[in-house]
C-alpha positions in Angstrom: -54.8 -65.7 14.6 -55.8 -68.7 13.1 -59.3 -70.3 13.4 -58.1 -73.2 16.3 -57.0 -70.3 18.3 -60.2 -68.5 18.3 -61.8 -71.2 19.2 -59.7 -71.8 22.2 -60.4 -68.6 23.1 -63.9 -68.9 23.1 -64.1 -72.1 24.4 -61.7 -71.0 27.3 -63.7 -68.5 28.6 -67.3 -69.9 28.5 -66.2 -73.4 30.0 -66.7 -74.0 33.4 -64.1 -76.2 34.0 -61.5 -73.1 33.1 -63.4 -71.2 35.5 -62.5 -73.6 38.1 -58.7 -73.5 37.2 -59.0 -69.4 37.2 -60.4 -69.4 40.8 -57.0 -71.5 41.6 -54.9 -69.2 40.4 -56.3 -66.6 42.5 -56.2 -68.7 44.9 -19.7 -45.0 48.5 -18.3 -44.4 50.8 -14.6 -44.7 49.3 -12.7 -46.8 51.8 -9.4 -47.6 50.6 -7.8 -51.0 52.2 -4.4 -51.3 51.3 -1.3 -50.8 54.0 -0.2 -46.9 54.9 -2.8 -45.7 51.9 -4.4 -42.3 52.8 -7.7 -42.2 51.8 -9.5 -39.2 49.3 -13.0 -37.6 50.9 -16.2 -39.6 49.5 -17.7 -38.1 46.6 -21.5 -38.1 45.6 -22.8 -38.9 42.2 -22.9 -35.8 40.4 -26.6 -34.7 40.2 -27.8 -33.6 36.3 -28.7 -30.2 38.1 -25.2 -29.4 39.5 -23.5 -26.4 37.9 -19.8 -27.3 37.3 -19.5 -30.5 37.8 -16.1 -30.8 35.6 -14.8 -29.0 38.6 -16.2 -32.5 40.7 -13.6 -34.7 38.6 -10.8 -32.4 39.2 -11.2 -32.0 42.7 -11.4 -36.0 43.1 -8.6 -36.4 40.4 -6.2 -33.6 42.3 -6.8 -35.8 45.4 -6.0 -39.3 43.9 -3.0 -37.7 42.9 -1.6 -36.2 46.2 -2.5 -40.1 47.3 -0.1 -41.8 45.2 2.5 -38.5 46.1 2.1 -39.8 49.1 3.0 -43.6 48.5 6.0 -42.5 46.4 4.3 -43.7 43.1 4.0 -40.5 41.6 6.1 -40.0 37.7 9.4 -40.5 39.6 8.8 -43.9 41.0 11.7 -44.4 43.0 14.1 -47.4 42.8 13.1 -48.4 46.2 9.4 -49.0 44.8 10.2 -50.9 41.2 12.0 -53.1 43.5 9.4 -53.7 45.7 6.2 -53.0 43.9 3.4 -51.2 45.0 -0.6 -50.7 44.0 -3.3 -48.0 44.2 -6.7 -48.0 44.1 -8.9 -45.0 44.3 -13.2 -44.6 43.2 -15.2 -42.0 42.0 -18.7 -42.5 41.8 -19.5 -41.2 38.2 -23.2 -41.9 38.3 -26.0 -43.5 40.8 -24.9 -47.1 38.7 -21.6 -46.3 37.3 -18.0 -46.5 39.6 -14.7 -45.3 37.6 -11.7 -46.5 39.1 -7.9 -45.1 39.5 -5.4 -47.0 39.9 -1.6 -47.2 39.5 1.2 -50.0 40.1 4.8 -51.0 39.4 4.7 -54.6 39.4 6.1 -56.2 36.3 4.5 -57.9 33.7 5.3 -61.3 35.5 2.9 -60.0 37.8 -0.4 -59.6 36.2 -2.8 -57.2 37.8 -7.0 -57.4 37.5 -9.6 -55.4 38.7 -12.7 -57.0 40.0 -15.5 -55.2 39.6 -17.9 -57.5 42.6 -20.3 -58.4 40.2 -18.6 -61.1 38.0 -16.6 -58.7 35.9 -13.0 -58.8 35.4 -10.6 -56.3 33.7 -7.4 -56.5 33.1 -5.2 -53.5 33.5 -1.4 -52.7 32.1 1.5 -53.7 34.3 3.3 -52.0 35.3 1.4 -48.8 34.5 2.7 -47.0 31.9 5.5 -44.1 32.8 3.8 -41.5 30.7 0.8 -41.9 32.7 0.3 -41.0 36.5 -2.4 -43.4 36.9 -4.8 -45.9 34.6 -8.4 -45.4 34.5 -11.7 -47.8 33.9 -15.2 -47.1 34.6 -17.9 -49.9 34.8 -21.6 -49.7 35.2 -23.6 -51.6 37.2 -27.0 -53.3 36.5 -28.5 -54.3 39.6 -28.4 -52.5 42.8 -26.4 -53.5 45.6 -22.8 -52.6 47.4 -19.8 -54.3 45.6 -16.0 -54.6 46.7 -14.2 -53.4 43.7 -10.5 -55.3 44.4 -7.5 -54.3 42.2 -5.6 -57.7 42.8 -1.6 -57.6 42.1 -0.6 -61.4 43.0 -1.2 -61.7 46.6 -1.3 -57.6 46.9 -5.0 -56.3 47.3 -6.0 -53.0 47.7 -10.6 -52.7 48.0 -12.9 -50.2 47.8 -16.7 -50.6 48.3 -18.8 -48.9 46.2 -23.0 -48.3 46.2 -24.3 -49.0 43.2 -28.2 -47.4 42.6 -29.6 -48.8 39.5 -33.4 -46.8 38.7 -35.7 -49.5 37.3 -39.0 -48.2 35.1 -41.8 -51.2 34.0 -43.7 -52.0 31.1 -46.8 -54.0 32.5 -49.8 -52.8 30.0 -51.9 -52.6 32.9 -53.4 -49.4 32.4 -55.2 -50.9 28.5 -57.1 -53.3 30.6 -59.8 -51.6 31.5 -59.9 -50.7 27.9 -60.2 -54.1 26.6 -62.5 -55.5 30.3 -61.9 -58.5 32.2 -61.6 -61.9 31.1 -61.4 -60.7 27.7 -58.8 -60.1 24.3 -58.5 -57.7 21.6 -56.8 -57.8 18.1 -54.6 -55.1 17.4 -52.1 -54.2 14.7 -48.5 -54.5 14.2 -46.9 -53.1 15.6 -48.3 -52.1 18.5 -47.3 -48.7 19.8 -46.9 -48.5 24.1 -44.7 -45.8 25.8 -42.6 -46.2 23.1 -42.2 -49.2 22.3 -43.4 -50.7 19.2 -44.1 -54.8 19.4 -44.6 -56.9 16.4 -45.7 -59.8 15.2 -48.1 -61.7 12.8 -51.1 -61.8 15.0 -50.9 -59.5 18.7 -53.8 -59.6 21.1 -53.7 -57.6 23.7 -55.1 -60.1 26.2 -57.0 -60.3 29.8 -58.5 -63.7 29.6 -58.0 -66.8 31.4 -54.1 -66.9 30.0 -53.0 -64.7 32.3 -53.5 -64.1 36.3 -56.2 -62.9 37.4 -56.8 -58.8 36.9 -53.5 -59.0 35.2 -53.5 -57.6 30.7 -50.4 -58.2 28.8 -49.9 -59.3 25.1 -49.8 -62.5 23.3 -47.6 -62.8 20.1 -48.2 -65.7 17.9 -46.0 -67.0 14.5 -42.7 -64.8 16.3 -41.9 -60.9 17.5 -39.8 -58.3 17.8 -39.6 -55.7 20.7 -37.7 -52.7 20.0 -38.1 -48.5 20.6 -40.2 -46.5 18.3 -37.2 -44.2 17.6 -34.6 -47.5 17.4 -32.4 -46.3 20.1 -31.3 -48.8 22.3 -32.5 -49.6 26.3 -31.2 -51.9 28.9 -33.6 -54.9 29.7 -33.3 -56.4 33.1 -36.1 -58.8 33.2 -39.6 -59.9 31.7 -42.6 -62.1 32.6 -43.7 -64.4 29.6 -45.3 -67.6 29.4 -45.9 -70.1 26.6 -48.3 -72.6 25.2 -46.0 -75.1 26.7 -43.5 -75.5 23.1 -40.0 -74.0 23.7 -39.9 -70.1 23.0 -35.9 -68.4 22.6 -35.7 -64.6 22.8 -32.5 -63.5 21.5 -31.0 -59.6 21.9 -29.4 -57.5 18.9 -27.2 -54.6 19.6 -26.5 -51.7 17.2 -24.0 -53.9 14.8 -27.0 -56.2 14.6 -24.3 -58.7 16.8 -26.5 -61.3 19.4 -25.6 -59.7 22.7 -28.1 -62.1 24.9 -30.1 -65.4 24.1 -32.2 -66.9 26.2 -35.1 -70.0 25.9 -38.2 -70.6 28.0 -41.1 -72.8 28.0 -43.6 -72.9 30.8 -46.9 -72.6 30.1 -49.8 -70.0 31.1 -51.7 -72.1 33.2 -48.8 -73.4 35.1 -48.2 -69.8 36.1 -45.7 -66.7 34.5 -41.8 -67.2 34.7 -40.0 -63.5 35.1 -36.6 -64.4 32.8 -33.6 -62.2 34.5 -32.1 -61.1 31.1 -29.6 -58.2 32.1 -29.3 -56.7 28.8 -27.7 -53.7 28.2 -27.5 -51.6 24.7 -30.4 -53.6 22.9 -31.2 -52.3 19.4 -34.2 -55.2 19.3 -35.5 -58.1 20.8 -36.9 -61.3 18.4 -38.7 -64.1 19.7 -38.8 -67.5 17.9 -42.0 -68.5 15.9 -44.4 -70.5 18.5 -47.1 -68.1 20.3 -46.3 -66.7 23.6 -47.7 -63.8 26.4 -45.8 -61.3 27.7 -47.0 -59.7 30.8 -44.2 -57.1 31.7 -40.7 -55.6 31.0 -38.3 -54.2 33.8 -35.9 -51.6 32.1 -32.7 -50.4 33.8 -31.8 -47.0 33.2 
């Protein structure tokens, strides 16, 4: 930390007129929608303790398949169907987060089909499904919690099923080292700096319950860059995080596994106009590297 930023520091915390600006800023159910469709029974998310729970999959799949018996779109897909196409669409709930749907149609390929996953995503699925298969399947996991109407749209045919999504959520607030370093204070430390494992780096890390953050409130301050990233370099899934600057534009920019950019993102408010919490959505991150000026991070939100 260089020499000027001690002195802030110091000169922060012993001037009244700081003090004045601290005391401000105290101050599934399955439901299947299409026409003459016969719905399969819900089915949980599998639980990690369940014995057998290939036996789950088969049960569902068996059921998906007496469906589309049912509708005629089983391998021998009569005439009567290719000339007037049909669509299926069947969900399992794979985990708390993640829905895998089954679907089937014979519409041509002048008739693209799409599945819509209710949170922004779009796949794209084979038309008309392939006669060496008796349905498709796609599974997509969810990052935020909610209930989303997954649509497998066929032209003007739509056929919707709602699904729950439960996303678990763990934080990273460094609270717990600030009794450690006591109240309106900071402390050096080295880099990287090792929490629940996580290791952060960067040229100069403080560990920091001053006047820079809210009241009561320790995170860290990185200063000349960073990086974020697990002590054993597997990857995590970063929903959000508080930061704040020194009021010069900071960018935070994701690597995956391949060392590809998977998420980019720039801030710049500062610490006494109050923290910004940045919703990132990042999922498979290898690292995370900030750009050079100095910046506080108060808290991560993981997904799981």
């Amino acid at each position: 930390m260089t020499i000027e930023l001690i002195t802030k520091y110091l000169i922060a915390l012993l001037s009244g007129e700081v003090m004045k600006k601290l005391s401000f800023l105290l101050g599934v159910s399955i439901v299947l929608a299409s026409c003459g469709q016969v719905p399969s029974a819900p089915v949980s998310a599998y639980s990690p303790d369940r014995l057998k729970i290939s036996s789950f999959v088969t049960e569902f799949e068996a059921r998906v398949q007496l469906d589309i018996q049912r509708l005629g779109l089983s391998s021998a897909v009569t005439s009567q169907i290719v000339s007037a196409p049909k669509s299926y669409l069947n969900v399992l709930k794979v985990t708390s987060s993640t829905a895998r749907a089954y679907f089937k149609t014979t519409y041509p390929q002048s008739t693209p089909c799409s599945i819509e996953w209710g949170d922004g995503s779009i796949s794209t699925v084979t038309t008309p499904t392939p006669s060496s298969l008796s349905n498709q399947t796609q599974n997509h996991e969810y990052v935020n919690s909610g209930t989303y109407a997954i649509r497998l749209i066929c032209g003007n045919d739509i056929k919707t099923v709602n699904f729950t999504a439960v996303v678990s959520d763990s934080g990273i607030d460094f609270e717990d080292v600030g009794a450690g370093i006591g109240v309106g204070n900071a402390a050096f430390v080295g880099s990287p700096y090792i929490y629940k494992g996580f290791a952060l780096g960067a040229p100069t890390l403080v560990l920091d319950n001053s006047i820079y953050l809210p009241q009561g409130r320790t995170g860290i301050y990185f200063s000349g860059g960073g990086t974020i990233g697990k002590v054993d370099g597997s990857t995590f899934n970063l929903k959000s995080m508080t930061v704040a600057s020194d009021g010069s534009p900071v960018t935070l920019t994701a690597i995956d596994n391949s060392d590809q950019v998977i998420g980019q993102i720039t801030f710049s408010n500062t610490y006494n106009q109050g923290y910004a919490t940045l919703a990132l959505n990042w999922r498979g991150v290898k690292r995370v590297t900030s750009s050079s000026p100095q910046w506080w991070m108060d808290d991560l939100t993981l997904v799981q």
